[in-house]
C-alpha positions, 0 to 999 in steps of 0.5 A, a space after each residue: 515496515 522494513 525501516 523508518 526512512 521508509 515509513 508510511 506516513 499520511 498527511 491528514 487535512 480535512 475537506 472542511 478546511 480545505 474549502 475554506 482555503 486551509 491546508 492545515 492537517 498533521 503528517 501521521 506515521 502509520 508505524 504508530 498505530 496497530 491497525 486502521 481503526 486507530 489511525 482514524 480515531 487519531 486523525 479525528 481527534 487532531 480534528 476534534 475542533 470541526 464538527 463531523 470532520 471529512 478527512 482528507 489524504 493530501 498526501 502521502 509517503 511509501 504507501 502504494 497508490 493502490 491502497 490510498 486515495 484523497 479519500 480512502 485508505 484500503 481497510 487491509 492497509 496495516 495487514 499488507 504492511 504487516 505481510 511486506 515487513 516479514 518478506 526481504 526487499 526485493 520480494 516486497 518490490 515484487 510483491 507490490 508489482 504483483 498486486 498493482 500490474 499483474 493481479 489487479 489487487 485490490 480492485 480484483 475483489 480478492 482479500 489479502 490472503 487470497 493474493 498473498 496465496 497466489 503471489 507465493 505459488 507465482 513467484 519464484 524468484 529474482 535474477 541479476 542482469 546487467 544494470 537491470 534486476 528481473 522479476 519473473 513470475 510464472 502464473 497458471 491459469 487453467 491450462 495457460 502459463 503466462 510469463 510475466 517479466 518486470 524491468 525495475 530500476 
C-alpha cells in the first residue's frame, strides 16, 4: 500500500455480538499482516471470547467495494494490494476502474494474474484536460476495438 494515510483497515465485529445489540469489535490495519490467513486468525483471536465467532466486516476504509462485503474479503485481497502498491498513483486509480467498470473483476471469474495481464495490454496511459484527468483504455476483443473513456475528479 502506497502510504498509511490511506491504509486498508477492516472494522471487525462478529454476527454474535451484533445479535445481542453490540457492535464491539477492533479496527484491523491490513498493512499488519502478510496475507489473508493471518488477518483472519487475528480477527478470531480478538473473538476468542465467543464460541465458533461469525466475523462481521462493519466497516471499512480504501479497500474497493469489490473485494469486501459485510462477509467476505476477496481471498486475492493482500496480492491486489501488493500489485497496486509497485504501480504509481494514477494507474492504480485506473487499475482499480478497470476491475470494477470495465472487466467486472472479480466476479468475472478471472484470477488476479489474468486481469493484471489484461489491464497491462489495455491500458495505455493518462491525459490532462482541463479541471478533469482521463483515463483511456483500449481494449480488443476479437475483431472490436471498444474505447473506454473514465471521467474522474
Amino acid at each position: 500500500m502506497r502510504n498509511l494515510q490511506n491504509a486498508a483497515r477492516i472494522y471487525v465485529g462478529t454476527y454474535g455480538q451484533y445479535n445481542n445489540g453490540s457492535l464491539f469489535g477492533k479496527w484491523f490495519d491490513l498493512t499488519d499482516y502478510a496475507d489473508l490467513k493471518e488477518f483472519l486468525q487475528d480477527c478470531h483471536e480478538f473473538h476468542r471470547n465467543e464460541f465458533d465467532p461469525e466475523l462481521m466486516f462493519q466497516d471499512w476504509e480504501n479497500i474497493p467495494d469489490f473485494l469486501i462485503s459485510e462477509c467476505s474479503l476477496h481471498k486475492e485481497v493482500f496480492a491486489y494490494f501488493e500489485a497496486t502498491s509497485e504501480m504509481d498513483d494514477e494507474t492504480a486509480e485506473a487499475f482499480e476502474i478497470y476491475c470494477k467498470k470495465i472487466n467486472y473483476w472479480p466476479s468475472n471469474g478471472y484470477e488476479l494474474d489474468d486481469q493484471l495481464e489484461g489491464f497491462r495490454e489495455s491500458y495505455q496511459g493518462s491525459l490532462e484536460a482541463p479541471g478533469k484527468m482521463l483515463h483511456l483504455n483500449t481494449l480488443t476483443n476479437m475483431s472490436k476495438i471498444l474505447v473506454c473513456c473514465q471521467v474522474l475528479r
